[in-house]
C-alpha positions, 0 to 999 in steps of 0.5 A: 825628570827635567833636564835643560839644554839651553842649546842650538838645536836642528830644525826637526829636533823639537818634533822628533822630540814630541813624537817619542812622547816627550815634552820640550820647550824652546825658544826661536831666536832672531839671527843676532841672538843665535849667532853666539848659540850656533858657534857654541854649537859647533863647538860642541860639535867639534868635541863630538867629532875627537871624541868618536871620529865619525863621518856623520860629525863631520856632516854636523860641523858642516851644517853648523859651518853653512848656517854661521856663514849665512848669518855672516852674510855668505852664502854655502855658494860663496863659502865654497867659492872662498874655499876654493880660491884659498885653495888655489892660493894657499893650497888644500891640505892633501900632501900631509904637510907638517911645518917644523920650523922655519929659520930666519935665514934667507935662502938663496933663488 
C-alpha cells in the first residue's frame, strides 16, 4: 500500500523511514519552493498541538516558526531579539488579560 504525503517533512524523516523498512520518495526543494510547504506545516502543526495540547507540539511549532523566519531573511537570534522588543513594548502575555471591549469614550488623565 502507498500513501502520498505531499508535505513538509523534518530533516531525518526520510532516513528513520528507511531504516524501519519502508520505502520513501521525496523532493528537496529550493527555499522559495518550501516557503508555502513550511507555512502549511505549521499549520498542521498548530491543529496537531489543540488536538492533544502537548508540549512536544509546541517544540514542533517552534522548529517550524525558526525555519520560516530564516527564510524570511531573520535569523533564531533576531526573531528572539524581536520578541523581546515587542515584549518590552507591548508586553508578553503573562497576566492573563482578555480585552472585552473598549468604548470610544475618552477617559480623563
Amino acid at each position: 500500500m502507498q500513501r502520498d504525503y505531499n508535505k513538509a517533512i523534518r530533516d531525518k524523516i526520510p532516513e528513520i523511514i528507511r531504516d524501519s523498512g519502508l520505502e520513501c520518495s521525496i523532493q528537496q526543494l529550493s527555499d522559495p519552493e518550501f516557503l508555502t510547504y513550511i507555512e502549511q506545516k505549521l499549520i498542521e502543526e498548530s491543529d496537531e498541538y489543540f488536538t492533544n495540547r502537548s508540549p512536544e507540539e509546541l517544540c514542533d511549532i517552534l522548529e517550524v516558526i525558526y525555519r520560516l523566519a530564516e527564510l524570511r531573511g531573520v535569523s533564531e537570534e533576531e526573531l528572539n531579539s524581536m520578541r523581546m522588543k515587542k515584549r518590552e513594548e507591548r508586553g508578553a502575555f503573562s497576566k492573563n488579560y482578555v480585552l472585552l471591549m473598549v468604548s470610544d469614550r475618552k477617559i480623563d488623565r
